[in-house]
mmCIF file of the N, C-alpha and C atoms, coordinates in Angstrom:
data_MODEL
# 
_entry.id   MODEL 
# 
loop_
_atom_site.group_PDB 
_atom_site.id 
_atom_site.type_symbol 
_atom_site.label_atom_id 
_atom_site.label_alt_id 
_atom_site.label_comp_id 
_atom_site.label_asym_id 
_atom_site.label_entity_id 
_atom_site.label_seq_id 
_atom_site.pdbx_PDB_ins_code 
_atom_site.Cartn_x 
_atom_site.Cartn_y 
_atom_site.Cartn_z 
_atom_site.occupancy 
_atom_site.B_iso_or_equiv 
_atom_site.pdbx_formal_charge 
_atom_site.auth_seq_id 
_atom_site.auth_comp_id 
_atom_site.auth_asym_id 
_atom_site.auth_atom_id 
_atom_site.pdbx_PDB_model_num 
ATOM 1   N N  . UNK A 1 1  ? -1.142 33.354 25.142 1.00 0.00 ? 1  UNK A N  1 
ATOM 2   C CA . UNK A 1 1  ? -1.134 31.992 25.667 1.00 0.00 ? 1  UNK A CA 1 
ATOM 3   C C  . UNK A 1 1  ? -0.410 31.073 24.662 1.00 0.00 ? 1  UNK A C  1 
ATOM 4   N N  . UNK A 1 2  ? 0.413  30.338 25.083 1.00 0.00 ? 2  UNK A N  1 
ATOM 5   C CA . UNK A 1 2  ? 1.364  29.273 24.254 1.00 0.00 ? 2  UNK A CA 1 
ATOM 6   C C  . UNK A 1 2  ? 0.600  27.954 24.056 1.00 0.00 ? 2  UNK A C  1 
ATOM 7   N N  . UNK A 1 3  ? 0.755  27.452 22.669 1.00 0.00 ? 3  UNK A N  1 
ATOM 8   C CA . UNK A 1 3  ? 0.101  26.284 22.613 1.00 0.00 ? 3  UNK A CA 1 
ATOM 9   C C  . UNK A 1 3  ? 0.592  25.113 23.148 1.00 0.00 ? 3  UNK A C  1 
ATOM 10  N N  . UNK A 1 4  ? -0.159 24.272 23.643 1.00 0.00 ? 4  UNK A N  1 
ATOM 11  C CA . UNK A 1 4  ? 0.259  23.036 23.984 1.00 0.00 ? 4  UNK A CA 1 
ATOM 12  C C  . UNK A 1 4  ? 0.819  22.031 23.055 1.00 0.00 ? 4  UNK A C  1 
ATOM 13  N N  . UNK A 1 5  ? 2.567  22.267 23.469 1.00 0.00 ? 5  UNK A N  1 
ATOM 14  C CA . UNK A 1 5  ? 3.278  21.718 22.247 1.00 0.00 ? 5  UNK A CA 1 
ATOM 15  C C  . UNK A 1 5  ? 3.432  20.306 22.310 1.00 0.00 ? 5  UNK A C  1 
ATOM 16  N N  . UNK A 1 6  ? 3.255  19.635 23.298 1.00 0.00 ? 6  UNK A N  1 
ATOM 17  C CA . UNK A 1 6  ? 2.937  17.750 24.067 1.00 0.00 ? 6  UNK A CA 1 
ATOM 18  C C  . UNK A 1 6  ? 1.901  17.159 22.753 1.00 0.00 ? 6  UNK A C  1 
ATOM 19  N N  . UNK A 1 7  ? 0.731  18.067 22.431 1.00 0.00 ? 7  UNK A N  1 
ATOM 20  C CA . UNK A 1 7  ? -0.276 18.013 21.690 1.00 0.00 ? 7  UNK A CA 1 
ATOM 21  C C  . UNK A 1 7  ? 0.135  18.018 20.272 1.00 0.00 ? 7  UNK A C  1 
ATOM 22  N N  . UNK A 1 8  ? 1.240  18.525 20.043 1.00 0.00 ? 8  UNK A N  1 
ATOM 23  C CA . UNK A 1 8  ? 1.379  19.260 18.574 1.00 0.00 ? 8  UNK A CA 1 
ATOM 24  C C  . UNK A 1 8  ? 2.326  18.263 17.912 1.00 0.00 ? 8  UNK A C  1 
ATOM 25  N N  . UNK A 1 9  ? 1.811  17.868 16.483 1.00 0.00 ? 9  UNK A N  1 
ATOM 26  C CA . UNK A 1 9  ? 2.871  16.614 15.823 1.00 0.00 ? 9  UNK A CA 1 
ATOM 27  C C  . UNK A 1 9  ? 4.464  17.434 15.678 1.00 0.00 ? 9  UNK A C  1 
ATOM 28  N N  . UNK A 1 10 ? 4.908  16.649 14.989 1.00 0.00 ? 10 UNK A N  1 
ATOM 29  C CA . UNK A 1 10 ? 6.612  17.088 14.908 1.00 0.00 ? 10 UNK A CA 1 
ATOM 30  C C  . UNK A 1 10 ? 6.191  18.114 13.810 1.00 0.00 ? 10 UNK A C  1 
ATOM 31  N N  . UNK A 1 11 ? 5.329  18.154 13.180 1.00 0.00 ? 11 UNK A N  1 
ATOM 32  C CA . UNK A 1 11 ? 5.766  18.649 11.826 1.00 0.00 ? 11 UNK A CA 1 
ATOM 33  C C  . UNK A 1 11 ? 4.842  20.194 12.261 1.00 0.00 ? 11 UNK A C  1 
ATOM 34  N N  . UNK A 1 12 ? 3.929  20.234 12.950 1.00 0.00 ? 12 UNK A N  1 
ATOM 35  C CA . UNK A 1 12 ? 3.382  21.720 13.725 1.00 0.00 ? 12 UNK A CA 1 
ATOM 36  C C  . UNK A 1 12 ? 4.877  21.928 14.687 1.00 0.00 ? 12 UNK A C  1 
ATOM 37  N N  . UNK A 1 13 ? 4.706  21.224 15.631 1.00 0.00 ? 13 UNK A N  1 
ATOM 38  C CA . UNK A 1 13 ? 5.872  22.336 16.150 1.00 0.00 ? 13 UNK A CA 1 
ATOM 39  C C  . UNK A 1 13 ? 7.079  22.615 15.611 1.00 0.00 ? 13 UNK A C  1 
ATOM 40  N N  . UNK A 1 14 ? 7.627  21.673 14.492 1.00 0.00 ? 14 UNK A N  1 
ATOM 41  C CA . UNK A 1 14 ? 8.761  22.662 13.133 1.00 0.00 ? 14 UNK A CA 1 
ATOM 42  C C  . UNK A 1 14 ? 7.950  24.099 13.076 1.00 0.00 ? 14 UNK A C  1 
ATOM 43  N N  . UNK A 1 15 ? 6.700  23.927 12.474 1.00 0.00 ? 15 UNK A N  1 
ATOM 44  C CA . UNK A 1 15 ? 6.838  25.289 11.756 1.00 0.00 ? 15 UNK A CA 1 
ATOM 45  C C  . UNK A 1 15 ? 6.177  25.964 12.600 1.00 0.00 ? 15 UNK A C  1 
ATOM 46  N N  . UNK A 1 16 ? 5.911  26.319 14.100 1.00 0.00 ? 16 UNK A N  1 
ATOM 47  C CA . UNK A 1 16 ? 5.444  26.697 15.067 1.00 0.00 ? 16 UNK A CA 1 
ATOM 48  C C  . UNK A 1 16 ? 7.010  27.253 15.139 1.00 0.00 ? 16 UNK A C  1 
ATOM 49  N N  . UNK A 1 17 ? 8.035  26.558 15.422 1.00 0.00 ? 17 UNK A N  1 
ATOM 50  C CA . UNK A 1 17 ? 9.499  26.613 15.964 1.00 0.00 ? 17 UNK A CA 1 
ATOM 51  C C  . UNK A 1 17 ? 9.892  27.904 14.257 1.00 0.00 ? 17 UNK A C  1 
ATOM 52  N N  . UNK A 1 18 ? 9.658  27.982 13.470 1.00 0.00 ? 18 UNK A N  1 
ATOM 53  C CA . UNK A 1 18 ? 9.829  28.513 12.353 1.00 0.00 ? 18 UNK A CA 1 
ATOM 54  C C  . UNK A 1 18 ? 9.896  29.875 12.521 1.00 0.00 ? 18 UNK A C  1 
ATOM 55  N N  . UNK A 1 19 ? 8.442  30.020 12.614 1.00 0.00 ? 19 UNK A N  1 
ATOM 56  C CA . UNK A 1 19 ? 7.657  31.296 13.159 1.00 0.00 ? 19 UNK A CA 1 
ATOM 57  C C  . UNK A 1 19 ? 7.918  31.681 13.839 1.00 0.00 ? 19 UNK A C  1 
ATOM 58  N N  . UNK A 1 20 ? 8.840  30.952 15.652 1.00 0.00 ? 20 UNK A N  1 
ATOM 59  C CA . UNK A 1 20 ? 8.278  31.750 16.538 1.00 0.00 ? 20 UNK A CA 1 
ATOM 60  C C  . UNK A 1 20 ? 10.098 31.307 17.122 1.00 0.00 ? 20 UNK A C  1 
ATOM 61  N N  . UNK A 1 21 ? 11.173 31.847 16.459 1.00 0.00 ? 21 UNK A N  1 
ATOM 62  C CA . UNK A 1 21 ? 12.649 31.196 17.005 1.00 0.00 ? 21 UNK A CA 1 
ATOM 63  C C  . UNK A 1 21 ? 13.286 31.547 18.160 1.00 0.00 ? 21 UNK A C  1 
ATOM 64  N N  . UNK A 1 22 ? 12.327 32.653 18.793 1.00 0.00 ? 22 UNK A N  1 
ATOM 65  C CA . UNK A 1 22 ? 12.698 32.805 20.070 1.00 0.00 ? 22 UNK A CA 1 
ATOM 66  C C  . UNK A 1 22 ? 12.167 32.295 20.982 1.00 0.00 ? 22 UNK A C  1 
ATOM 67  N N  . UNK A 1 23 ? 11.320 31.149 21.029 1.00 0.00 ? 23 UNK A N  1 
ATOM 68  C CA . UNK A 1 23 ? 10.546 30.611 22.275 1.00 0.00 ? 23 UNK A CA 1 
ATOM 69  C C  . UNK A 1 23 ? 11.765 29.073 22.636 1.00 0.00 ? 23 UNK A C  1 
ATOM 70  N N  . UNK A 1 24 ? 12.478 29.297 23.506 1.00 0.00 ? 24 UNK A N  1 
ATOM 71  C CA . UNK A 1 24 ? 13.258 28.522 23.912 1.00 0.00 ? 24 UNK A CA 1 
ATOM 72  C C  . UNK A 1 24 ? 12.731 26.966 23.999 1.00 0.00 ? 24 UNK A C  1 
ATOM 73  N N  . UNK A 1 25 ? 11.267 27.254 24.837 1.00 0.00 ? 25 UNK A N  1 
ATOM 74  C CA . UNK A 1 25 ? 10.763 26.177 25.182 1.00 0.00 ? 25 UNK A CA 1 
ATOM 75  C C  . UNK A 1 25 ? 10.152 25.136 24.305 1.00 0.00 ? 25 UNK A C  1 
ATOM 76  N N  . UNK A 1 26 ? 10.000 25.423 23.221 1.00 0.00 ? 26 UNK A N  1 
ATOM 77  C CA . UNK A 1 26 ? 9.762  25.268 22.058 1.00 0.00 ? 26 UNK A CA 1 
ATOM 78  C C  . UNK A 1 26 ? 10.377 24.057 21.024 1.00 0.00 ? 26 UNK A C  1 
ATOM 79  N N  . UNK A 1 27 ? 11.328 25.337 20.898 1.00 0.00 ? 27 UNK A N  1 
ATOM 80  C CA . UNK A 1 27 ? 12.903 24.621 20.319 1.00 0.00 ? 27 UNK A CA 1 
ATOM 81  C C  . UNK A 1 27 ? 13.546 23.315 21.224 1.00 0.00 ? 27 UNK A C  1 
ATOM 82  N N  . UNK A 1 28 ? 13.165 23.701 22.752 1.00 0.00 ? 28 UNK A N  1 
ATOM 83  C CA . UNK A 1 28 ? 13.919 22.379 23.466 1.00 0.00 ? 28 UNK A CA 1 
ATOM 84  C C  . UNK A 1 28 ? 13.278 21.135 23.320 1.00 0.00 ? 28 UNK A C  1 
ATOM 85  N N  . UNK A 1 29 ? 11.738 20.892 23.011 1.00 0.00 ? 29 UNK A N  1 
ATOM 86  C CA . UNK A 1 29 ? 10.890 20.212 22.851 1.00 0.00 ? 29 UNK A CA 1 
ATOM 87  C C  . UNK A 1 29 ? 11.033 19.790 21.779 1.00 0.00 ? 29 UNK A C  1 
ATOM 88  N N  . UNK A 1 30 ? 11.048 20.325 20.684 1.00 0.00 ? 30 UNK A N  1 
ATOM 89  C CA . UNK A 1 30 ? 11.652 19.994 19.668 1.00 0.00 ? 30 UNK A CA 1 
ATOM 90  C C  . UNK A 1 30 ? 12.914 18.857 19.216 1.00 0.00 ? 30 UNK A C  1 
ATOM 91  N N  . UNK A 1 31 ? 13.889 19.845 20.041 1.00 0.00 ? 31 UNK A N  1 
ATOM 92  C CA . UNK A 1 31 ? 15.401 18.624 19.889 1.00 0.00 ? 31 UNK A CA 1 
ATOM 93  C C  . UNK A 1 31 ? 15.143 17.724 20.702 1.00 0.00 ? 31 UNK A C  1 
ATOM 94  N N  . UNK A 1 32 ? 13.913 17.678 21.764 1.00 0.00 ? 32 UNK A N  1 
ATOM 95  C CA . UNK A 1 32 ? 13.744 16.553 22.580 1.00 0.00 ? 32 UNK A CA 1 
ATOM 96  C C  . UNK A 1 32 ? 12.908 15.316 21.732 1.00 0.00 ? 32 UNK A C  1 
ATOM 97  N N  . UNK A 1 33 ? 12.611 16.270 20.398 1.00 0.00 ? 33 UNK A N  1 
ATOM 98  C CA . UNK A 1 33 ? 11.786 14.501 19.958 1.00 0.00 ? 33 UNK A CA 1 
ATOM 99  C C  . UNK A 1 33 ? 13.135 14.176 18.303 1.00 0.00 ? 33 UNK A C  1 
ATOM 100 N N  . UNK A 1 34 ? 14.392 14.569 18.403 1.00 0.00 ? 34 UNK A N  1 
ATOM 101 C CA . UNK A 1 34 ? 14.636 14.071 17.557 1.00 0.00 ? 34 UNK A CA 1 
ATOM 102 C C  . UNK A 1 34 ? 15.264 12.724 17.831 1.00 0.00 ? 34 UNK A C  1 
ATOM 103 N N  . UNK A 1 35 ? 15.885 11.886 16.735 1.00 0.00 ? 35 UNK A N  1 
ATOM 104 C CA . UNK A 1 35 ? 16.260 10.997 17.058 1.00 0.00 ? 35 UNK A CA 1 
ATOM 105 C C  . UNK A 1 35 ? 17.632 10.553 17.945 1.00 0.00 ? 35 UNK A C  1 
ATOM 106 N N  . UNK A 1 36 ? 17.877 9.622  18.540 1.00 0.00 ? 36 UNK A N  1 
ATOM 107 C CA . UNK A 1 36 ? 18.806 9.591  19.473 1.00 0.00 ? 36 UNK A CA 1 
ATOM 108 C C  . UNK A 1 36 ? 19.637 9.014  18.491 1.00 0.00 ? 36 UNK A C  1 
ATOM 109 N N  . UNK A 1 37 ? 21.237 9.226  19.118 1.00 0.00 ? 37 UNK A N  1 
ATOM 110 C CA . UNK A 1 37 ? 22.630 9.097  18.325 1.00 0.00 ? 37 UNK A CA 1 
ATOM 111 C C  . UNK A 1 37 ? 22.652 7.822  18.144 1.00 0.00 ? 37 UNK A C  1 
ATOM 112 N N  . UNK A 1 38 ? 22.195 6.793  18.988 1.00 0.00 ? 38 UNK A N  1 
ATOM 113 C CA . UNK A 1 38 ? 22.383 5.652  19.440 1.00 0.00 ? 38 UNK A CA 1 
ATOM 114 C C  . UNK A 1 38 ? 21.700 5.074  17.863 1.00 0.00 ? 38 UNK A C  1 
ATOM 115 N N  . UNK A 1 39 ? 20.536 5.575  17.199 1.00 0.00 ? 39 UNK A N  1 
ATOM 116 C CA . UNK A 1 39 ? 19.753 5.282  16.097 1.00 0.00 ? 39 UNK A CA 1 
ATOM 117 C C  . UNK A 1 39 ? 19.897 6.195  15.015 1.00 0.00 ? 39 UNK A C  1 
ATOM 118 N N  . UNK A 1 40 ? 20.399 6.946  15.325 1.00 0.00 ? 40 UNK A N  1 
ATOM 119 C CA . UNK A 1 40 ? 21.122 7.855  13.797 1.00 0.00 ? 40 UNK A CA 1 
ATOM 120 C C  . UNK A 1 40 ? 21.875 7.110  12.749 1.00 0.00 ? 40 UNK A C  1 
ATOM 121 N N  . UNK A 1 41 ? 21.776 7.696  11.823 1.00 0.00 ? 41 UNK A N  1 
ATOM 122 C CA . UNK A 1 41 ? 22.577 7.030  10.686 1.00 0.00 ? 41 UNK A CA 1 
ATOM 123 C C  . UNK A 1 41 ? 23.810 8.313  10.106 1.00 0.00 ? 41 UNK A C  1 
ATOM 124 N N  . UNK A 1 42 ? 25.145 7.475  10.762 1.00 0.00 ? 42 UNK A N  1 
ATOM 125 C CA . UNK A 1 42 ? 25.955 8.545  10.069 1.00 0.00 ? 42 UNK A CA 1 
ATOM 126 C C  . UNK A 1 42 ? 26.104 8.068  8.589  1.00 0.00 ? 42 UNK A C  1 
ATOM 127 N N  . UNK A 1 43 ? 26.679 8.629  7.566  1.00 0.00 ? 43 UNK A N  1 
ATOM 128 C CA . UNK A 1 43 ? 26.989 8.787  6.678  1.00 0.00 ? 43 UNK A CA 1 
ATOM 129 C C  . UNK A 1 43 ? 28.193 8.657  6.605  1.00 0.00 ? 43 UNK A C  1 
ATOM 130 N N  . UNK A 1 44 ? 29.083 8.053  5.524  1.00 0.00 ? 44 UNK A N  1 
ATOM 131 C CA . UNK A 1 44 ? 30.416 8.840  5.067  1.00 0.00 ? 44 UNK A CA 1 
ATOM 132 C C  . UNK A 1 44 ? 30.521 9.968  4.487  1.00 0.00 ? 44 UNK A C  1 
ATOM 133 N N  . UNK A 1 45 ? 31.817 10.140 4.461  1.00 0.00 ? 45 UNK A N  1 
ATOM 134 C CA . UNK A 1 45 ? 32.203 11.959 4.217  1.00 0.00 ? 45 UNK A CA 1 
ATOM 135 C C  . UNK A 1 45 ? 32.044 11.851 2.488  1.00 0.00 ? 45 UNK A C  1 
ATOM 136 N N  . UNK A 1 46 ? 31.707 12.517 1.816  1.00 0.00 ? 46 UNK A N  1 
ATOM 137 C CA . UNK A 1 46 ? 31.327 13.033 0.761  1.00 0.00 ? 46 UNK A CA 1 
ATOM 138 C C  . UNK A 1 46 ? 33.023 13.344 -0.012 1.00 0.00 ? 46 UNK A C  1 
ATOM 139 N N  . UNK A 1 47 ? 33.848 13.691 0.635  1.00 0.00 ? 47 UNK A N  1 
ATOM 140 C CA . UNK A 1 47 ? 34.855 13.900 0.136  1.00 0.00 ? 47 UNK A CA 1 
ATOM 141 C C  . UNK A 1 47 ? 36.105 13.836 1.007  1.00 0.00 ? 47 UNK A C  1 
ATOM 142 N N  . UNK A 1 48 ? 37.491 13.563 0.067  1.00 0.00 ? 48 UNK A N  1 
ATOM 143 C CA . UNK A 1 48 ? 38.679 13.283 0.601  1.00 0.00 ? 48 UNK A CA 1 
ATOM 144 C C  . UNK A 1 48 ? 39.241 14.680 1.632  1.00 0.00 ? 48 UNK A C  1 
ATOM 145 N N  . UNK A 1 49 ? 40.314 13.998 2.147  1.00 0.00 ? 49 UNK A N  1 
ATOM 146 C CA . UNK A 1 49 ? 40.707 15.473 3.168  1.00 0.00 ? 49 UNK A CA 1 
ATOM 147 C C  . UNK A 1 49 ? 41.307 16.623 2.079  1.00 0.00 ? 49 UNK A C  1 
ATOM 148 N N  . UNK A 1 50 ? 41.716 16.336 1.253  1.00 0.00 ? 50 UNK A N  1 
ATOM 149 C CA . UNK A 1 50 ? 42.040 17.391 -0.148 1.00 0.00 ? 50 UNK A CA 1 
ATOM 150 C C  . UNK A 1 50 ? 41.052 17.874 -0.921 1.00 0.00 ? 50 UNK A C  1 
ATOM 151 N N  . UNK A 1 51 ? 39.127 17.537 -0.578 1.00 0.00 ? 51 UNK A N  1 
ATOM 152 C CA . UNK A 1 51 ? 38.570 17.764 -1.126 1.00 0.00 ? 51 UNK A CA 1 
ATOM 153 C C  . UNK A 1 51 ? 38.041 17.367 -2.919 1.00 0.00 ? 51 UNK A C  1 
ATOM 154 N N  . UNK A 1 52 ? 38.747 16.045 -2.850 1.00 0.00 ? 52 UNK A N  1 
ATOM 155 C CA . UNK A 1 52 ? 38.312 15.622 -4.183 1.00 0.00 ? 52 UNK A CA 1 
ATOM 156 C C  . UNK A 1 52 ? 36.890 15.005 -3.533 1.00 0.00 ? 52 UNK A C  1 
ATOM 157 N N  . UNK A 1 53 ? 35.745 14.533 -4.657 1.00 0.00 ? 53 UNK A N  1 
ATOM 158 C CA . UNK A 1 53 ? 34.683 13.875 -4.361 1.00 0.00 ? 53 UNK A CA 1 
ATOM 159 C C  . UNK A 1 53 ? 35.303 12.228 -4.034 1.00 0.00 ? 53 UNK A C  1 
ATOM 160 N N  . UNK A 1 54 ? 34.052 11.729 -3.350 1.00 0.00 ? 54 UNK A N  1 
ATOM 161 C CA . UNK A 1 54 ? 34.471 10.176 -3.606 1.00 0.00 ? 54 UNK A CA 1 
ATOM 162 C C  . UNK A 1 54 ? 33.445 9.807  -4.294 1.00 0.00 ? 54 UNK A C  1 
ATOM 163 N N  . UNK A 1 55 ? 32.954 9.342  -5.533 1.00 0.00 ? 55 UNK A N  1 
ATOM 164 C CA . UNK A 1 55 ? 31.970 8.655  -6.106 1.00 0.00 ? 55 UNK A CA 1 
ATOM 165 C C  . UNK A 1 55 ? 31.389 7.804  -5.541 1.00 0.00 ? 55 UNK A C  1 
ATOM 166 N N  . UNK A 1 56 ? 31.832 6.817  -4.601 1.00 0.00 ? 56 UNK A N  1 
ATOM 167 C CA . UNK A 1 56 ? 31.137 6.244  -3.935 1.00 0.00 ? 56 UNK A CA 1 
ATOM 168 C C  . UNK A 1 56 ? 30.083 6.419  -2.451 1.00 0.00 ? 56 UNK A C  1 
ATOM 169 N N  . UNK A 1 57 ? 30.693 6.800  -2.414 1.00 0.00 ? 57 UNK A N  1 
ATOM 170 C CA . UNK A 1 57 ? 29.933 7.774  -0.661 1.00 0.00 ? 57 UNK A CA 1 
ATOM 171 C C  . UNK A 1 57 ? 29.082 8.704  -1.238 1.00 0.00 ? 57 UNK A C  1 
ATOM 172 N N  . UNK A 1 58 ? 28.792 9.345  -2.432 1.00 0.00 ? 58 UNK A N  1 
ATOM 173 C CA . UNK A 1 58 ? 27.837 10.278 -3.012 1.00 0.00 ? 58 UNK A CA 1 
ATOM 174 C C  . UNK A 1 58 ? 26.516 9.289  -3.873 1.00 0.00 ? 58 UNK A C  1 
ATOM 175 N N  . UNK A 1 59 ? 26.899 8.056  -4.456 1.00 0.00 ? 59 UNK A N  1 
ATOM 176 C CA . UNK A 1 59 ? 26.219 7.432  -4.700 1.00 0.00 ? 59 UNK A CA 1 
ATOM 177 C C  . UNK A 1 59 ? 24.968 6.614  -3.098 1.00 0.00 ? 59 UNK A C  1 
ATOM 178 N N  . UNK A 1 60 ? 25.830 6.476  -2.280 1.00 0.00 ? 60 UNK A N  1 
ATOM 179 C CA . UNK A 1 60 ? 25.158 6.318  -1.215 1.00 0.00 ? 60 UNK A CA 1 
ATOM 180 C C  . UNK A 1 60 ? 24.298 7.021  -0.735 1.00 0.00 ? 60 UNK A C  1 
ATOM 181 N N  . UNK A 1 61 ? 24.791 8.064  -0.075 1.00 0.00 ? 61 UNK A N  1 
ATOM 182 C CA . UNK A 1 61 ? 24.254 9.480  0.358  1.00 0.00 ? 61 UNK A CA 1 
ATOM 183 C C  . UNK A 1 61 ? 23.057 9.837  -0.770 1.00 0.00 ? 61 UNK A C  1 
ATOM 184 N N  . UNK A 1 62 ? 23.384 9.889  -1.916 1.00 0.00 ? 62 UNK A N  1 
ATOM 185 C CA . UNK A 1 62 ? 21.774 9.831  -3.064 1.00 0.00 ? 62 UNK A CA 1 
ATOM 186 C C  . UNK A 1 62 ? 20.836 8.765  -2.744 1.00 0.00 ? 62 UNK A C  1 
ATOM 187 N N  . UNK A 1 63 ? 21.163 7.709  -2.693 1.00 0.00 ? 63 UNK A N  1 
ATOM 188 C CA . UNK A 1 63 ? 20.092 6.750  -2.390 1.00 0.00 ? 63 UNK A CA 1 
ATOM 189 C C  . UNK A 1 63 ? 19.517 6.471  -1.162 1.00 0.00 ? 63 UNK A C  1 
ATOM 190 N N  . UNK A 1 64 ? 19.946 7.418  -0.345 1.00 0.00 ? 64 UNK A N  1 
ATOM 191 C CA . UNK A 1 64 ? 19.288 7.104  1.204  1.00 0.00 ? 64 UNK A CA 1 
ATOM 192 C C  . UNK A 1 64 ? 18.406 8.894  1.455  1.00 0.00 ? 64 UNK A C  1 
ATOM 193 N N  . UNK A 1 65 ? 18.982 9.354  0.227  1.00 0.00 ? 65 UNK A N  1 
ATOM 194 C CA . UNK A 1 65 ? 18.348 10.970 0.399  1.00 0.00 ? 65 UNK A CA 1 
ATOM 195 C C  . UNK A 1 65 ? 16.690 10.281 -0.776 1.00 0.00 ? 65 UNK A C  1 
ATOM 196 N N  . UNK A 1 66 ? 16.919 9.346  -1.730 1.00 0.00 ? 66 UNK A N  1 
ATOM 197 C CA . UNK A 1 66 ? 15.496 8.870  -2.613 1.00 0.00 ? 66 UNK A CA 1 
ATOM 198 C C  . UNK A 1 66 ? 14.756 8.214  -1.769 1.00 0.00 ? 66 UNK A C  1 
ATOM 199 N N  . UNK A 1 67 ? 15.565 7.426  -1.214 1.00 0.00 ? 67 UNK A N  1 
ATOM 200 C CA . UNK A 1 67 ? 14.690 6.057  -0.111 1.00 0.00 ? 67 UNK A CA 1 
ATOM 201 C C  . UNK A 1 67 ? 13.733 6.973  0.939  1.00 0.00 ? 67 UNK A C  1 
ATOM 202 N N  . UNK A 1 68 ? 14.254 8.030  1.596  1.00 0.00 ? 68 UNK A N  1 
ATOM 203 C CA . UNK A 1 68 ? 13.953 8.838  2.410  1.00 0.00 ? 68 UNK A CA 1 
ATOM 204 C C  . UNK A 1 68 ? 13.063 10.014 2.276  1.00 0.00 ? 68 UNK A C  1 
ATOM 205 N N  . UNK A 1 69 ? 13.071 10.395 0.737  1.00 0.00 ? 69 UNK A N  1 
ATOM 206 C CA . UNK A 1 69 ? 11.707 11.374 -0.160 1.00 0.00 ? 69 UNK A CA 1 
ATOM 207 C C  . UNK A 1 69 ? 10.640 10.212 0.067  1.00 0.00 ? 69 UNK A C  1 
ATOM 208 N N  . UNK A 1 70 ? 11.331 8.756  -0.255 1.00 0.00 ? 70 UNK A N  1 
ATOM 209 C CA . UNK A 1 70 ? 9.629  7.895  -0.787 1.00 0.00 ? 70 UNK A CA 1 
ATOM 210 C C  . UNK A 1 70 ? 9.223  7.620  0.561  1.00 0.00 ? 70 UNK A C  1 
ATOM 211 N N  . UNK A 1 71 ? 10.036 7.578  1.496  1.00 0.00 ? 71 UNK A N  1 
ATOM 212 C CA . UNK A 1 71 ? 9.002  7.194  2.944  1.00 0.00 ? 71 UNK A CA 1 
ATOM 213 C C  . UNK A 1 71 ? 7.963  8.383  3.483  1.00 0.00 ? 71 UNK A C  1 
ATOM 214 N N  . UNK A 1 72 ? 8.713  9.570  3.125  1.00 0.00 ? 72 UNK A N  1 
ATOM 215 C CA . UNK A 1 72 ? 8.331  10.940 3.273  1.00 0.00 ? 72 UNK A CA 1 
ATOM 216 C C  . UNK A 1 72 ? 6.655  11.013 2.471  1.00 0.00 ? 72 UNK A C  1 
ATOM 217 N N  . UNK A 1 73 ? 6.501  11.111 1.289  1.00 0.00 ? 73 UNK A N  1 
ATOM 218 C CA . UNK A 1 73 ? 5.454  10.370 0.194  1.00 0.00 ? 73 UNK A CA 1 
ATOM 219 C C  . UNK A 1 73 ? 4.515  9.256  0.715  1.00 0.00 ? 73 UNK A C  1 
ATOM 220 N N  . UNK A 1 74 ? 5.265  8.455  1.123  1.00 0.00 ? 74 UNK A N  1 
ATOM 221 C CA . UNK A 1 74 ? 4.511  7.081  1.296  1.00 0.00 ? 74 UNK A CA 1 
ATOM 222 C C  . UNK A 1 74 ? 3.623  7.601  2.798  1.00 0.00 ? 74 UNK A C  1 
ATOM 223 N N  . UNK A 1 75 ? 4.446  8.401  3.352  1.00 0.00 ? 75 UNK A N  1 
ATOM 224 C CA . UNK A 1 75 ? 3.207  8.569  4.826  1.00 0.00 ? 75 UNK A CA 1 
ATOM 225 C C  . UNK A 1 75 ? 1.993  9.821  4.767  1.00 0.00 ? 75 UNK A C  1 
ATOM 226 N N  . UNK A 1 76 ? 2.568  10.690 3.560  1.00 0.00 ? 76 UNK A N  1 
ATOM 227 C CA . UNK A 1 76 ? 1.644  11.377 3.510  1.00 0.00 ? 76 UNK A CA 1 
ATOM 228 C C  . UNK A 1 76 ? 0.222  11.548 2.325  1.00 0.00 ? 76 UNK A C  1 
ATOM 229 N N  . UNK A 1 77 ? 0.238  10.166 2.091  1.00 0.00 ? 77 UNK A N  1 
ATOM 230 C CA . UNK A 1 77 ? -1.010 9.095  1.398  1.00 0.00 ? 77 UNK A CA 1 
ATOM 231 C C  . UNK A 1 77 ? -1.840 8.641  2.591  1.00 0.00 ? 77 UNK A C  1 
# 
């Protein structure tokens, strides 16, 4: 019997979806609670089309990867 995944927070059915990568229904439920494009945050590219870094776009990308550990932290207090 499959658990009732409606019931299950995001962070059970990740590792429900972990465990179990062949349950389609699962996984679709899943990408059904991520966030929509419309509220995504793209990023800039990390590097030039020649592959040099850009220092600046990596300084960014770090501080939204710290900001994003402490909210992570902050909810699980």
């Amino acid at each position: 019997m499959k658990p009732n995944f409606a019931q299950m927070s995001t962070k059970e059915l990740r590792q429900y979806v972990l465990a179990h990568r062949e349950d389609i229904e699962a996984l679709e439920i899943l990408f059904s609670r991520r966030t929509p494009d419309s509220e995504a945050i793209i990023y800039p590219s990390m590097f030039t089309e020649d592959g040099q870094l850009i220092e600046e776009n990596m300084r960014i990308i770090e501080e939204a990867i710290a900001k994003r550990i402490q909210q992570e932290k902050n909810n699980q207090d």
